[in-house]
PAVO-288721 format. One line per field, with one value per residue (C-alpha): residue in one letter; x, y, z; chain; residue number from 1. Coordinates in steps of 0.1 Angstrom, whole numbers, always signed. Example, Ala and Ser with C-alpha at 12.3 -4.5 7.8 and 13.67 -1.06 7.14 Angstrom:
residu <- c(A_S)
xx <- c(+123_+137)
yy <- c(-45_-11)
zz <- c(+78_+71)
chaine <- c(A_A)
num <- c(1_2)
% end
This chain:
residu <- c(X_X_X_X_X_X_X_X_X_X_X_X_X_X_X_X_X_X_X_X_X_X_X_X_X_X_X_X_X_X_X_X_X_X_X_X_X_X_X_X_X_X_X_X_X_X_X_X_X_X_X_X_X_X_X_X_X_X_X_X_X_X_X_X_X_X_X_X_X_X_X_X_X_X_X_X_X_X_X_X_X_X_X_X_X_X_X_X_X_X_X_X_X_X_X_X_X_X_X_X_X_X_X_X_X_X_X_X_X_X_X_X_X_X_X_X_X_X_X_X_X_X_X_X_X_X_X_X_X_X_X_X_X_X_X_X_X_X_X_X_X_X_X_X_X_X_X_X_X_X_X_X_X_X_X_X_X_X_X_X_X_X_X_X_X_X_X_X_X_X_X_X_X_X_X_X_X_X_X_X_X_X_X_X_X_X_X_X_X_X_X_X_X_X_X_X_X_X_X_X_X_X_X_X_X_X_X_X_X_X_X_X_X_X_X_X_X_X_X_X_X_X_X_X_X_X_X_X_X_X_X_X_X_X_X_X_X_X_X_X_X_X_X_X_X_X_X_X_X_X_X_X_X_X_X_X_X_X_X_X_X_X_X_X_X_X_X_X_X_X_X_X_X_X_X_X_X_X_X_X_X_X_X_X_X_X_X_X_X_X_X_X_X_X_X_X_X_X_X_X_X_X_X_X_X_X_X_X_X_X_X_X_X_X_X_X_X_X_X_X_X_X_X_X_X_X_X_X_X_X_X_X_X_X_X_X_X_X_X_X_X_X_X_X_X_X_X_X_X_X_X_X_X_X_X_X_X_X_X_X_X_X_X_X_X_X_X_X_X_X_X_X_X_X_X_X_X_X_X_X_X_X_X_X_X_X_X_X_X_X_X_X_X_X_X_X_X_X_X_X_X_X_X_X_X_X_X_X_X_X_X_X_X_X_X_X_X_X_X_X_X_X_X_X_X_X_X_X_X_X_X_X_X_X_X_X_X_X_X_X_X_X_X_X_X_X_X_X_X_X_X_X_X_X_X_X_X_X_X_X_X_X_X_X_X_X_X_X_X_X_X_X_X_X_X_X_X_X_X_X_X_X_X_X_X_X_X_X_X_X_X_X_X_X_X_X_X_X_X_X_X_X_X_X_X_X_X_X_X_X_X_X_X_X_X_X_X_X)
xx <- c(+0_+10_+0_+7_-1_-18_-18_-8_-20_-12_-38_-56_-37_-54_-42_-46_-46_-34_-49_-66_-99_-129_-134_-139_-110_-114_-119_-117_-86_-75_-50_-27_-8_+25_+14_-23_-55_-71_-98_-103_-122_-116_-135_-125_-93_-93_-91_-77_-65_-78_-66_-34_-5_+16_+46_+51_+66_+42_+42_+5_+4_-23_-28_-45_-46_-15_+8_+22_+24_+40_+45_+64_+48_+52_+25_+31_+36_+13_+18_-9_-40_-73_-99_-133_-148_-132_-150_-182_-194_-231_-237_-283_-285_-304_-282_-263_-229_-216_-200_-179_-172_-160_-140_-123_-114_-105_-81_-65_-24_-7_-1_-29_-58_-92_-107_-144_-154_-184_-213_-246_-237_-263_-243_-246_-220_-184_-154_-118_-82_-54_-27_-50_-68_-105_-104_-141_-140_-160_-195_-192_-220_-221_-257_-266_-291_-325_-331_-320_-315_-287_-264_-242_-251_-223_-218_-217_-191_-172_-162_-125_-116_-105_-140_-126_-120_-140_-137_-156_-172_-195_-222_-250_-253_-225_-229_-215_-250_-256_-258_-260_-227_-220_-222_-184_-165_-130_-125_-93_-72_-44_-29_-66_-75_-104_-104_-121_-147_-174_-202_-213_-251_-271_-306_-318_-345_-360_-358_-374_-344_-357_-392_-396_-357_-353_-367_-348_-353_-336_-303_-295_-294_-258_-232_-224_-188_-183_-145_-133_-99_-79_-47_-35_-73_-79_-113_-105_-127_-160_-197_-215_-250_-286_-273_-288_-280_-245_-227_-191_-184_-149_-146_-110_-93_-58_-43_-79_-77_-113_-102_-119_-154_-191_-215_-252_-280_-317_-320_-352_-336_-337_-300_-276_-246_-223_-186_-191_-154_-157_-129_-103_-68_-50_-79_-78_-106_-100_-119_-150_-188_-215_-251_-268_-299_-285_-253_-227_-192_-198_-169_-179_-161_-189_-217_-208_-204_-173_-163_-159_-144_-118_-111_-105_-109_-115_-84_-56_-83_-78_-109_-101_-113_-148_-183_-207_-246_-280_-274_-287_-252_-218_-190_-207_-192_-211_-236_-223_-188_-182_-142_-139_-134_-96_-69_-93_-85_-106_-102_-114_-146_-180_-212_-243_-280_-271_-294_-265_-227_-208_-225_-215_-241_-237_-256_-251_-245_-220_-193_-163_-140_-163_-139_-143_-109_-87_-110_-101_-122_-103_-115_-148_-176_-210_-239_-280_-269_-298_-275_-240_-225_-240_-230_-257_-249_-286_-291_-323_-307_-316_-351_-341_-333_-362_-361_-352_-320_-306_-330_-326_-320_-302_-270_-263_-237_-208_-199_-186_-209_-207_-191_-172_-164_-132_-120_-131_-115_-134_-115_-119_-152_-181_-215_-243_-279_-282_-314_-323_-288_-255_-240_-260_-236_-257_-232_-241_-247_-224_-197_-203_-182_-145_-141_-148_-127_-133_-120_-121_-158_-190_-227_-250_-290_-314_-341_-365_-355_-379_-380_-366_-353_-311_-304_-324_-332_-364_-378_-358_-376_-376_-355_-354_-318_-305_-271_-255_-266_-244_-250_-229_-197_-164_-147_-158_-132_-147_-122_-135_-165_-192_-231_-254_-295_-298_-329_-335_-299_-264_-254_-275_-256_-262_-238_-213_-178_-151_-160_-137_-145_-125)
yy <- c(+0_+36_+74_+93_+134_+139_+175_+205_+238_+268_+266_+228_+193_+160_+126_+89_+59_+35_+2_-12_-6_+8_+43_+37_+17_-18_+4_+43_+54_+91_+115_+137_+167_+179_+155_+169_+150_+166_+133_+108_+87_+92_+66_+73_+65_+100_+130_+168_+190_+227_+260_+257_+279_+290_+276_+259_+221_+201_+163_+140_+107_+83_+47_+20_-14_-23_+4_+37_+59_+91_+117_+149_+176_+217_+241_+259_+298_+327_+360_+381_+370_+391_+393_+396_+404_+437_+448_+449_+417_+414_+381_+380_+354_+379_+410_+408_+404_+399_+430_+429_+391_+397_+433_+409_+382_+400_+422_+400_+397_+370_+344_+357_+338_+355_+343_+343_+338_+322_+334_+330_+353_+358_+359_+355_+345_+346_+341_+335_+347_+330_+322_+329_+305_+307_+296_+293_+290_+261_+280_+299_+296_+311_+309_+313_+344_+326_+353_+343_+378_+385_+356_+370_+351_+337_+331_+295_+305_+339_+345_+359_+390_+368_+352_+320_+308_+300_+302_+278_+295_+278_+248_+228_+189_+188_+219_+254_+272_+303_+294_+312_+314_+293_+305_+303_+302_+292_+305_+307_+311_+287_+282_+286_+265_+266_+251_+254_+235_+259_+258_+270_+265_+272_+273_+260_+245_+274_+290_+278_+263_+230_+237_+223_+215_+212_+242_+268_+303_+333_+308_+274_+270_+273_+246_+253_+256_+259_+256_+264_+266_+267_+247_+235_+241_+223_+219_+203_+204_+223_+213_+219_+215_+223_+228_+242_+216_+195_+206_+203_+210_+211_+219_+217_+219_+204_+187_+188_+178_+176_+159_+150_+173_+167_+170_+166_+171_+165_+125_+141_+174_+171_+165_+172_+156_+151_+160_+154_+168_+175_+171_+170_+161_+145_+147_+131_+128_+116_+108_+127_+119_+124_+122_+134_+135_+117_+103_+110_+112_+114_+114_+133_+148_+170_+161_+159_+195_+195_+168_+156_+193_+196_+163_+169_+135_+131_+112_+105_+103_+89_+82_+62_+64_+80_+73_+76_+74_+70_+87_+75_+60_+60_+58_+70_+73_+96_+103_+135_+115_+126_+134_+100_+89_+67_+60_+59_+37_+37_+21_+15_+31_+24_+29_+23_+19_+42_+29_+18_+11_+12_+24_+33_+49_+63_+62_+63_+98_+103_+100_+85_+98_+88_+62_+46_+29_+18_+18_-1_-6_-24_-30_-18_-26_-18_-22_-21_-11_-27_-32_-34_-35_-17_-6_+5_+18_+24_+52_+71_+107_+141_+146_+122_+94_+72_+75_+47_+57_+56_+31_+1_-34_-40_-29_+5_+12_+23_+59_+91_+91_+58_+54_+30_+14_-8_-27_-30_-43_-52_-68_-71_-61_-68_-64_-73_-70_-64_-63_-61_-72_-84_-76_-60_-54_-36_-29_-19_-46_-26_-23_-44_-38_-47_-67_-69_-85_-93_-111_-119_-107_-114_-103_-115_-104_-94_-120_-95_-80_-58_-57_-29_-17_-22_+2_+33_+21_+13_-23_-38_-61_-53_-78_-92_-114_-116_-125_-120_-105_-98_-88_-76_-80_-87_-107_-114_-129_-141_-153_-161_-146_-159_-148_-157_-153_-151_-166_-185_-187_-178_-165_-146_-143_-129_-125_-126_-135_-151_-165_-179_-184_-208)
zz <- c(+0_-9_+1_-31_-41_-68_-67_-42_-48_-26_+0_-8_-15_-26_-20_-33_-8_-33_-14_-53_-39_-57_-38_-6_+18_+38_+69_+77_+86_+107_+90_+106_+89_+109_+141_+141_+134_+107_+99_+125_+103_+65_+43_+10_-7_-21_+7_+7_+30_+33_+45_+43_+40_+5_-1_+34_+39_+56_+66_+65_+77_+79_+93_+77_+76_+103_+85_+90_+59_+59_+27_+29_+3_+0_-10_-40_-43_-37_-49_-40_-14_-24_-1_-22_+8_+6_-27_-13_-8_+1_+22_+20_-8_-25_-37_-73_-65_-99_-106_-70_-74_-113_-101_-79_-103_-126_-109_-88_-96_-119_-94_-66_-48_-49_-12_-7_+30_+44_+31_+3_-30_-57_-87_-127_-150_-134_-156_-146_-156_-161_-134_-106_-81_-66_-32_-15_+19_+39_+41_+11_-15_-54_-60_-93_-103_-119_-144_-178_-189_-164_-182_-214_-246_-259_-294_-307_-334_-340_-377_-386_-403_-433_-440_-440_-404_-377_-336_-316_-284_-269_-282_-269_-272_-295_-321_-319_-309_-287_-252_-221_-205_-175_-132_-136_-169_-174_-209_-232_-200_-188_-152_-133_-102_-84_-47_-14_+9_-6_-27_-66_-65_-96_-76_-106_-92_-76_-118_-148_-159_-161_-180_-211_-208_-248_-258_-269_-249_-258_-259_-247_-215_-193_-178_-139_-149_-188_-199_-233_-256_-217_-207_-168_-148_-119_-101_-66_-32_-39_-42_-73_-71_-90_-125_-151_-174_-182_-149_-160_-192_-206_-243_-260_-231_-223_-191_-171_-136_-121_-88_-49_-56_-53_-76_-69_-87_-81_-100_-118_-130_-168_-187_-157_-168_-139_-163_-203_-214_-253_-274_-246_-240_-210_-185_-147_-131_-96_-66_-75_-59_-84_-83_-109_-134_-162_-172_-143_-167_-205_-229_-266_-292_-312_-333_-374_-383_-359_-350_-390_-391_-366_-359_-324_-304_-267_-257_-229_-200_-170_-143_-108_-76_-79_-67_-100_-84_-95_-129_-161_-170_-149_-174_-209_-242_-266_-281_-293_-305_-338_-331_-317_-280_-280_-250_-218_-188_-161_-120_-88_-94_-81_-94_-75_-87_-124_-152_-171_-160_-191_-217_-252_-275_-310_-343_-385_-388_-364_-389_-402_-380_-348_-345_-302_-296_-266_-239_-209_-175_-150_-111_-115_-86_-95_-69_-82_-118_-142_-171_-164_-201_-230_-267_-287_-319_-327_-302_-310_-298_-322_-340_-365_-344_-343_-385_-407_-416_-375_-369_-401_-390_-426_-438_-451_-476_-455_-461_-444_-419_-407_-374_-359_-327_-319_-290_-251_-224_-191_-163_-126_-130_-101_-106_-86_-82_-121_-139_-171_-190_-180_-211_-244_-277_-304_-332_-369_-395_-423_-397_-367_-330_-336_-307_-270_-241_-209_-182_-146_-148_-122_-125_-108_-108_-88_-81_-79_-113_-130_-173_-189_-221_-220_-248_-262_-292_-316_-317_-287_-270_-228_-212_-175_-163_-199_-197_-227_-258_-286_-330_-346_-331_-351_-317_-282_-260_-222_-198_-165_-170_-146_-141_-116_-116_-154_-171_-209_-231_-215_-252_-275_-305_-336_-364_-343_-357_-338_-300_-274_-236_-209)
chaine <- c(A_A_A_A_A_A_A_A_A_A_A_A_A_A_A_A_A_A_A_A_A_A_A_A_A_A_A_A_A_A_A_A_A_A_A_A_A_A_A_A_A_A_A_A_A_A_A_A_A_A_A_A_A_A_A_A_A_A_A_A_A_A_A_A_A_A_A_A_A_A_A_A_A_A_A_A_A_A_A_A_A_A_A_A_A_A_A_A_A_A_A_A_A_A_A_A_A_A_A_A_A_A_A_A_A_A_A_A_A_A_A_A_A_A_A_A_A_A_A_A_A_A_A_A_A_A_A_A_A_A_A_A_A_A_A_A_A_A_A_A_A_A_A_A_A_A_A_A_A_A_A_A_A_A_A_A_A_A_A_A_A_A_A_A_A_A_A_A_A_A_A_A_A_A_A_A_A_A_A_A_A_A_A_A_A_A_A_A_A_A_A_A_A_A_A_A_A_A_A_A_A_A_A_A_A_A_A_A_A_A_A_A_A_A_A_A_A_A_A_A_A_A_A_A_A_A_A_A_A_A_A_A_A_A_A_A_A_A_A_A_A_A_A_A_A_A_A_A_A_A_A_A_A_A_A_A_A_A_A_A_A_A_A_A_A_A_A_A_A_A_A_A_A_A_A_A_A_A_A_A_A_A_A_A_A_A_A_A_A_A_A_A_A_A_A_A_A_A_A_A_A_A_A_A_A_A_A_A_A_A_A_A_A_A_A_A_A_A_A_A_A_A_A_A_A_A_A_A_A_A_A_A_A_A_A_A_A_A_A_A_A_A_A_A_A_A_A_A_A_A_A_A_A_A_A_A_A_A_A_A_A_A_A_A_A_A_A_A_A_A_A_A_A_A_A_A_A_A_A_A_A_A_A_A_A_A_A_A_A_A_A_A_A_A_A_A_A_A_A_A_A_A_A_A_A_A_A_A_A_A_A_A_A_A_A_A_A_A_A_A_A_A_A_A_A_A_A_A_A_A_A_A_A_A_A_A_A_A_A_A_A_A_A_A_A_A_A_A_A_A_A_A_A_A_A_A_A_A_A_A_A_A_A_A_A_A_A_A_A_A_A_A_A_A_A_A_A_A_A_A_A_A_A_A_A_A_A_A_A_A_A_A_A_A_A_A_A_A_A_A_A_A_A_A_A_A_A_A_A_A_A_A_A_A_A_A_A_A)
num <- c(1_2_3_4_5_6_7_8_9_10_11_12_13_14_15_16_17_18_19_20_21_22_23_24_25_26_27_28_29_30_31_32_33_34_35_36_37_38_39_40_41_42_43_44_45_46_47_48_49_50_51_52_53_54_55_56_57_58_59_60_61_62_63_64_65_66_67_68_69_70_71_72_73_74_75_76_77_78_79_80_81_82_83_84_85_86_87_88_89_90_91_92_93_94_95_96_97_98_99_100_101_102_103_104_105_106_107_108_109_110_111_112_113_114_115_116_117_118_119_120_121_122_123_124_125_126_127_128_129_130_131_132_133_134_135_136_137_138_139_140_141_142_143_144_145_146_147_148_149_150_151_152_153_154_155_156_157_158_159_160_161_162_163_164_165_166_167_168_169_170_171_172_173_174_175_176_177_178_179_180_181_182_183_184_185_186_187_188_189_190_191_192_193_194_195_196_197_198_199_200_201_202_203_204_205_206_207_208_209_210_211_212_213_214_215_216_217_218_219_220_221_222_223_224_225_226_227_228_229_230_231_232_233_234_235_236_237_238_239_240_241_242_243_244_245_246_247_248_249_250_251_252_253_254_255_256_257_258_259_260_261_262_263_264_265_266_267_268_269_270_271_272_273_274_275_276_277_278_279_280_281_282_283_284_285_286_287_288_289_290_291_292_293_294_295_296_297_298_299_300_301_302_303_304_305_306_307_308_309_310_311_312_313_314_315_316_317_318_319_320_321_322_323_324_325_326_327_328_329_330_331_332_333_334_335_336_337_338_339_340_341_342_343_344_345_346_347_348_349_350_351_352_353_354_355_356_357_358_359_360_361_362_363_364_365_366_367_368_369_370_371_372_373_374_375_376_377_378_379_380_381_382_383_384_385_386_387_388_389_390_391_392_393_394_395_396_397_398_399_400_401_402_403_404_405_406_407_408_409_410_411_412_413_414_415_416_417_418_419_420_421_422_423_424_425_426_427_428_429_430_431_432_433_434_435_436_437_438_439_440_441_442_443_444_445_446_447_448_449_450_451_452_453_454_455_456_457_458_459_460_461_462_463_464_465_466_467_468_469_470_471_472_473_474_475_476_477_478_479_480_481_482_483_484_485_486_487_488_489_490_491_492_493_494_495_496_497_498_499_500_501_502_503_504_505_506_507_508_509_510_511_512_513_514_515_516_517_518)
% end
């Protein structure tokens, strides 16, 4: 067993208990920092420290398990503390502190750390510098401002002077459309973290924010925290809550950390997305608890117009260690995948009672270069999840998605808008108390799922299992304890794999190329 940083910022650092456990430890275990107990009782392998002091050596130690781990780590540099308090700062929940809380941000030094004590701020759109830190304090809340006519519209795409290029703002469900900016926006900037025990809170439920969720009104609706075109950001420690709709939502950023947060939203609240990074590039997400109203972490890449455009993949991403709850999905690739999804390894997560546990969905139109390649999910525990394993390549998203083209059983001519999907690997994987399918593999007849792997893999069902649809597609049949079902798969490879509870056939196969199992 090891104690390892992940990351130290100047006032916050987060830690890893590396025990190969999914989330939580075999038993709590107290933390000290420089011979003080900071947690008696810490019960997730992930944990951070708070309130500490800029570039100052410090020593944390923790015991676990019969051993004694110790790890020495220094704080990095400050240059300038502001106080936002000190710009007016009205504490009621109720006056608009936007202009203070942006006249601090944006005038805080290269190198400085805005502070925001304890305390309820009404606030709309926020947006950050780069090579400054956010700190919120334990107490403090950013609660978002429910009139729609406060947010700045943001345009979806700015042309150039030269009429020929384009620049990317801002989009909504994978296309470049005018949307509301975000509570807090992290926007062409580099070097920006944004720490603290405290709280951004979009109040969205107390707005109409989540009326008739798919209509259009004035613009589309905002992200909690939107990030765009940005290098080295870091969201560590905070609570993000009541979104308005996707709560996290990267978009061409590069080295993403998103590491030991919450994120909780209402399991009714219409398309709150717990962290969908678009078209991003070396992303860690680490040790983060979300509940959410639909997927909980959705990997995309654009829908056709960009993603067939730029050719900007989703790729190098790295998820371990987090908590993914009662979402619609826990680990999600797509839809909106058109730049392809490749290189993703994720470990020691756990997902409990989501719809779905993997779950891959795309659809013809996507595109040729919606290629899904190199994913790997490795000691995995899911508890209550009613279909484990799903790749649907019939997914019925967009207003054309229940038609005949998405939705034909018989092979299309492959073309530039076909998409692809290539291997899988599952191992170490746990799931009980499923309920509709163990394992449901939809690929396309014209270009069926390259192959899928896995090994050292237990389900088990519920014997009380309820019938549901497995994948959001037309003409499926609801299942109850299928086991496996698999058309249109190039390759399937089962080593080990064992399930428990399932009723009728252990296979379902249809077209299905080469099979081997011991």
């Amino acid at each position: 067993m090891n104690l390892s940083l992940i990351r130290s910022m100047t006032r916050s650092a987060v830690f890893e208990l590396e025990n190969g456990k999914c989330f939580r430890p075999e038993h709590p275990f107290p933390v000290a920092l420089n011979g003080k107990t900071i947690y008696e009782s810490c019960n997730t392998n992930v944990f951070s420290l708070f309130s500490l002091t800029p570039s100052t050596a410090y020593t944390v130690e923790v015991d676990t398990e019969g051993e004694h781990l110790k790890l020495d780590f220094t704080t990095e540099a400050e240059s300038f503390f502001v106080d936002a308090s000190r710009y007016g700062l009205v504490a009621d929940g109720e006056t608009d502190n936007t202009g203070k809380l942006q006249a601090a941000l944006s005038t805080c030094p290269r190198g400085g750390t805005v502070y925001v004590p304890a305390g309820r701020y009404r606030t709309a759109s926020l947006f950050m510098k780069s090579c400054t830190t956010l700190y919120l304090e334990k107490g403090a809340v950013l609660l978002g401002d429910n009139d729609r006519t406060h947010y700045p519209i943001l345009p979806g795409v700015i042309p150039s002077e030269n009429e020929v290029d384009e620049y990317y703002l801002t989009g909504w469900e994978g296309n470049p459309l005018n949307s509301f900016a975000g509570l807090l926006n992290i926007t062409q900037v580099h070097d920006v973290v944004v720490t603290g025990e405290g709280t951004l809170d979009c109040d969205a439920q107390n707005g109409d924010w989540w009326v008739d969720p798919k209509v259009k009104r004035i613009a589309w609706r905002p992200r909690a925290v939107a990030m765009v075109d940005s290098e080295n950001v870091c969201l560590h420690g905070i609570t993000v809550q009541n979104s308005y709709s996707w709560t996290i939502h990267p978009i061409f950023v590069k080295h993403l950390d998103l590491l030991n947060f919450n994120i909780n939203n209402p399991y009714n609240a219409p398309n709150t997305d717990g962290i969908d990074p678009e078209s991003c590039e070396y992303t860690r997400i680490i040790g983060v608890n979300i509940h959410v109203g639909d997927d909980c972490i959705a990997m995309k890449a654009s829908k056709v117009f960009l993603g067939m455009k730029l050719k900007k993949s989703c790729e190098h991403t790295v998820i371990r260690n987090c908590l993914l709850d009662k979402g619609h999905g826990g680990i999600v690739i797509g839809s909106e995948m058109s730049g392809g999804v490749k290189d993703m390894v994720v470990t020691q997560c756990l997902m409990d009672h989501t719809d779905r546990g993997l779950r891959v969905k795309t659809r013809r139109g996507r595109g040729n270069t919606a290629v899904i390649d190199g994913l790997v999910f490795r000691n995995v525990e899911m508890q209550g999840v009613k279909a484990p394993f799903v790749i649907n390549m019939f997914y019925f998203c967009d207003p054309d998605g229940h038609g005949p083209y998405v939705q034909c059983r018989e092979a299309l001519p492959v073309d530039e808008y076909t998409p692809k999907l290539g291997t899988l690997t599952m191992e170490d994987i746990v799931a009980t108390d499923a309920q509709f399918a163990g394992c449901y593999f939809d690929g396309l007849p014209e270009q069926p799922i390259e192959g899928v792997s896995m090994k050292n893999v237990t389900i088990t069902f519920d014997p009380d299992a309820k019938e549901g649809q497995a994948a959001m597609a037309d003409n499926r049949p609801l299942v109850k304890k299928l086991a496996i079902y698999a058309e249109n798969v190039k390759n399937i490879e089962l080593h080990n794999v064992k399930i428990e509870g399932y009723e009728g056939e252990r296979l379902r196969f249809a077209n299905v190329g080469h099979f081997e199992e011991d």
